[in-house]
C-alpha positions as CSV (number, residue, x, y, z in Angstrom):
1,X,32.0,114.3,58.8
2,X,30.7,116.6,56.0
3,X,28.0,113.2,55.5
4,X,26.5,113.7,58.8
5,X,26.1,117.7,58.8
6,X,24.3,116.6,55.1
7,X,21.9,114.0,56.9
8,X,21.1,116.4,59.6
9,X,20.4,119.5,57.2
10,X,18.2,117.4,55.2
11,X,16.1,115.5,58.0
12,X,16.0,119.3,59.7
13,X,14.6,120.9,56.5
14,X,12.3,118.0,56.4
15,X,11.0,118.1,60.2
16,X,10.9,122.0,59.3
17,X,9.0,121.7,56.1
18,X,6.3,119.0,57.1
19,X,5.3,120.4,60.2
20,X,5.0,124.6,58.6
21,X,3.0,122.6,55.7
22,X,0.7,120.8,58.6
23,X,0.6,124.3,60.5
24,X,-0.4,126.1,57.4
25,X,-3.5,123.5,57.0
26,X,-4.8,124.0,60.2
27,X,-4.4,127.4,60.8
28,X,-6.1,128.3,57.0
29,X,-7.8,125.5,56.2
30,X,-9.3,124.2,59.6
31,X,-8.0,120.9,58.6
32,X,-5.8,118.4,61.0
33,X,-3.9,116.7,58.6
34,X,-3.0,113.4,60.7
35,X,-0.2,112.4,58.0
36,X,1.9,115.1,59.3
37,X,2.3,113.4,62.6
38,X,3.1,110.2,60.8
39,X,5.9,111.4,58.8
40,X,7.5,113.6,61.7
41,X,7.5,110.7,63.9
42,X,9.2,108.6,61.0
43,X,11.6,111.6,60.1
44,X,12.3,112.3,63.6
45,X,12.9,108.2,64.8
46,X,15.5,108.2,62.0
47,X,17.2,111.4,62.9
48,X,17.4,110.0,66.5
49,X,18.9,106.7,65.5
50,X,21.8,108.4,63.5
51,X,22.5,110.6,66.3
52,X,22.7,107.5,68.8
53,X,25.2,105.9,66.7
54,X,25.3,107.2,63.8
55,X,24.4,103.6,61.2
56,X,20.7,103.5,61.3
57,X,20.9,99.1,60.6
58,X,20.5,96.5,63.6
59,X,23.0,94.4,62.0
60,X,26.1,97.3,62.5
61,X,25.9,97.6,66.3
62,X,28.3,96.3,68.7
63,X,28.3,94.6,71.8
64,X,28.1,97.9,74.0
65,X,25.2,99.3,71.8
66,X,23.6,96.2,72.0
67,X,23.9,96.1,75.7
68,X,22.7,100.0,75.7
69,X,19.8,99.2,73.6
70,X,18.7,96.4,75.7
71,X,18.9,98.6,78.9
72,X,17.0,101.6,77.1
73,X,13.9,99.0,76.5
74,X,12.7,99.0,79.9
75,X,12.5,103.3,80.2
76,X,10.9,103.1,76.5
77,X,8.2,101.2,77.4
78,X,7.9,103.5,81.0
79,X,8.1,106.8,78.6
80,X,5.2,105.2,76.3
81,X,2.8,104.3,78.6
82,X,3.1,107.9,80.1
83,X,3.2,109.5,76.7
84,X,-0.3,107.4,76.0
85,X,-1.5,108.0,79.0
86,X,-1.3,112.0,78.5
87,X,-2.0,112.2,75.2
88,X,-5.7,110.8,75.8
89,X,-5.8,112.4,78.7
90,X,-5.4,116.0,76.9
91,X,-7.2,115.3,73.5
92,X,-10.2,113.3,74.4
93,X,-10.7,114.1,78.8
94,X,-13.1,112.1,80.3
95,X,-15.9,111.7,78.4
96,X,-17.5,108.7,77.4
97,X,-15.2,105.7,75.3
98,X,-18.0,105.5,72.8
99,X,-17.4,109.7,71.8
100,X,-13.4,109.0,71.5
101,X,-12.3,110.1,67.5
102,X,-9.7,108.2,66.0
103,X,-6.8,111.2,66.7
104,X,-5.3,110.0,69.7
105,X,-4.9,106.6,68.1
106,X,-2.7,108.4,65.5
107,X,-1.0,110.4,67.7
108,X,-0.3,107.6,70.1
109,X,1.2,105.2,67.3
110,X,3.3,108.6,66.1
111,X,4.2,108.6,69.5
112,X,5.2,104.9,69.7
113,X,7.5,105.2,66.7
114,X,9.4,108.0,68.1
115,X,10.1,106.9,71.9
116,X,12.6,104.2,71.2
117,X,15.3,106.1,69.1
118,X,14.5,109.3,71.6
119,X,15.5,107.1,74.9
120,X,18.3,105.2,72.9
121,X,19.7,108.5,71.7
122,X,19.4,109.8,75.1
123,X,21.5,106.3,76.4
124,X,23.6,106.6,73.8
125,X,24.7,110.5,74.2
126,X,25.3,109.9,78.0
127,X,27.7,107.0,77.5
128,X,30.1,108.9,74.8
């Protein structure tokens, strides 16, 4: 048990430290560092598996996790496309394709790490 309060802490402190170091950029600097939503998304996705089921590898799931996983595809996919949808919605408006920035690309692939684990976790903490 004393493991998983250590893995927490430490992908906590890391969510924690990357995004004040992102905010602290953009606030002082004027700079949008788009790494920082790379490596919350990645930091986060991982923190999300553990919590599901505490192994982050395919290989160590069983049959109901399997099954769980499989059923948590479909509302992934549902929650993406919405996610997308918003985000370009909200960052770009409706002005003309040819003016988009690259931005909401990386904030929609951020975005597309993260969903899975979330809506796993979320199958996964309603089952136990």
């Amino acid at each position: 048990m004393k493991s998983r309060k250590w893995i927490y802490a430490i992908c906590i402190i890391a969510i924690i430290s990357i995004a004040s170091f992102g905010a602290y950029k953009w606030f002082n600097e004027g700079e949008l560092r788009l790494d920082t939503f790379i490596f919350l998304a990645v930091i986060t996705a991982y923190l999300l598996n553990y919590m599901a089921n505490g192994r982050t590898e395919l290989e160590d799931q069983n049959e109901r996790e399997v099954f769980l996983s499989k059923k948590a595809l479909g509302l992934s996919y549902l929650i993406l496309v919405i996610c997308l949808g918003v985000t370009l919605i909200i960052s770009e408006g409706t002005e003309v394709l040819s003016e988009f920035k690259n931005i909401p690309l990386v904030i929609c692939f951020s975005l597309s790490i993260v969903i899975y684990p979330l809506v796993r976790a979320i199958v996964f903490l309603n089952q136990r």
